[in-house]
N, C-alpha and C positions, 0 to 999 in steps of 0.2 A: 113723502111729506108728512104722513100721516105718525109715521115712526118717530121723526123727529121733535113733534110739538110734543108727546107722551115722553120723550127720554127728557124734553124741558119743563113740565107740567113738573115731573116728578123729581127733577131737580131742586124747581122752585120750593116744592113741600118739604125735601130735606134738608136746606139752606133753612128754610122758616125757623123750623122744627131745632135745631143748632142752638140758639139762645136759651130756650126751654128747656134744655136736657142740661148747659152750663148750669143754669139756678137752682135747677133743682135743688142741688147737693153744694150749698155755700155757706158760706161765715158770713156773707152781704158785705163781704171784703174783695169777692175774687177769690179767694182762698179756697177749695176743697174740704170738705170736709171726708175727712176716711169713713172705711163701713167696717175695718177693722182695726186690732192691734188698742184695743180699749182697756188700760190698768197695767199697759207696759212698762216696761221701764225707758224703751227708743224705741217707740210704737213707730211706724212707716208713715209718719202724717204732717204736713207743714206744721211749723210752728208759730203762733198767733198771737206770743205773748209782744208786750211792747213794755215791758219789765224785764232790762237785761238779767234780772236775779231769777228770773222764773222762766217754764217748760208750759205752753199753756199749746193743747191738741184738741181740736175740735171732732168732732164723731157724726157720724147721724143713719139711725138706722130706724126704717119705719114711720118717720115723722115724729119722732124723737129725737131731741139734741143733747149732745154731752159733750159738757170741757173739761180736760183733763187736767190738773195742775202738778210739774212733778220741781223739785226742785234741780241745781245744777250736777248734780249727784248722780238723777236721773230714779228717786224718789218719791213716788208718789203722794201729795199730801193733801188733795182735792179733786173729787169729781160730781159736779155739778149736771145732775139730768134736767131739762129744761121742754115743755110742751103747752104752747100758748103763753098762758101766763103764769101759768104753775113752774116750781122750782123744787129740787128736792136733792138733800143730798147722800150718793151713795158710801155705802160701808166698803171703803176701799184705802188700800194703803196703810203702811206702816205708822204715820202721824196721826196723832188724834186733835186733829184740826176743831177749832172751833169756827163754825160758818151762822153767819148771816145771811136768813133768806127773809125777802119780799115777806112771807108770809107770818116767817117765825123773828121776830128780831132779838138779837146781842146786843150789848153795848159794848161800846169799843172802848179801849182801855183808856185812860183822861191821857188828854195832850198826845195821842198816841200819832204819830207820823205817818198820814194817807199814801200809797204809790197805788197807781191804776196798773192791773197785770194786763188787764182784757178790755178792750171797749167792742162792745158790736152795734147794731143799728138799735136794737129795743132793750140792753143792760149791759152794764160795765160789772166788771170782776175786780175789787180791791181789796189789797191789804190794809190791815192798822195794825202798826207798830211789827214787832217782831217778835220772834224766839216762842215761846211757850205760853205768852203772854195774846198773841197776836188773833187777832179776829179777821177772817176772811168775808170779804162783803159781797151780796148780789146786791146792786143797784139797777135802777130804773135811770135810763140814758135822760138825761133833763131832768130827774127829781132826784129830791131830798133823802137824805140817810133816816 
């Protein structure tokens, strides 16, 4: 008897413990986030975009987050490190992307055409407009550009 309540006790704590180990490492979608394959061109990671035009891979190593953005090519032309509320972005990829961050703002080209690539629970990743011209945005989920 004594055996069986300890094989259920420590059942119960690895059942628990199962929800906590999923969140750990999420997009707050469900989604996984990889711990590798960061600046690939078909990194091994779901893909997160909700812009059929775009590759968006999310990462997270450390209690740091990074989105990948690569084009259908498979491209690289944004990656976005992300911790708390700081945003920053890295020197990667063949594009010389113009990014809008929280912190640092662009202006997006006049009348330029919004598509949301990313949304997650605390910022959305957008484009404006296209081609060479095109500004890539960090937004705050519920506020203003």
């Amino acid at each position: 008897m004594r055996i069986s309540g300890i094989r259920g006790l420590v059942g119960s704590v690895i059942l628990a413990s199962i929800p906590m180990v999923g969140l750990a490492q999420s997009d707050n979608h469900g989604s996984p986030l990889a711990k590798r394959g960061l600046g690939q061109t078909q990194p091994l990671a779901p893909n997160l975009s909700q812009d059929a035009n775009w590759l968006v891979y999310g990462f997270e190593r450390e209690g740091i987050t990074y989105f990948q953005v690569n084009d259908l090519a498979g491209r690289v032309h944004v990656i976005i490190g992300n911790a708390d509320d700081a945003f920053w972005l890295l020197p990667a990829g063949d594009v010389a992307a113009k990014v809008s961050l929280p912190a640092q703002r662009i202006q997006a080209p006049g009348n330029a055409r919004r598509s949301l690539v990313y949304r997650g629970t605390r910022f959305s990743l957008v484009i404006y407009g296209n081609g060479s011209d095109a500004v890539w945005s960090v937004e705050p989920v519920g506020g203003d550009r």
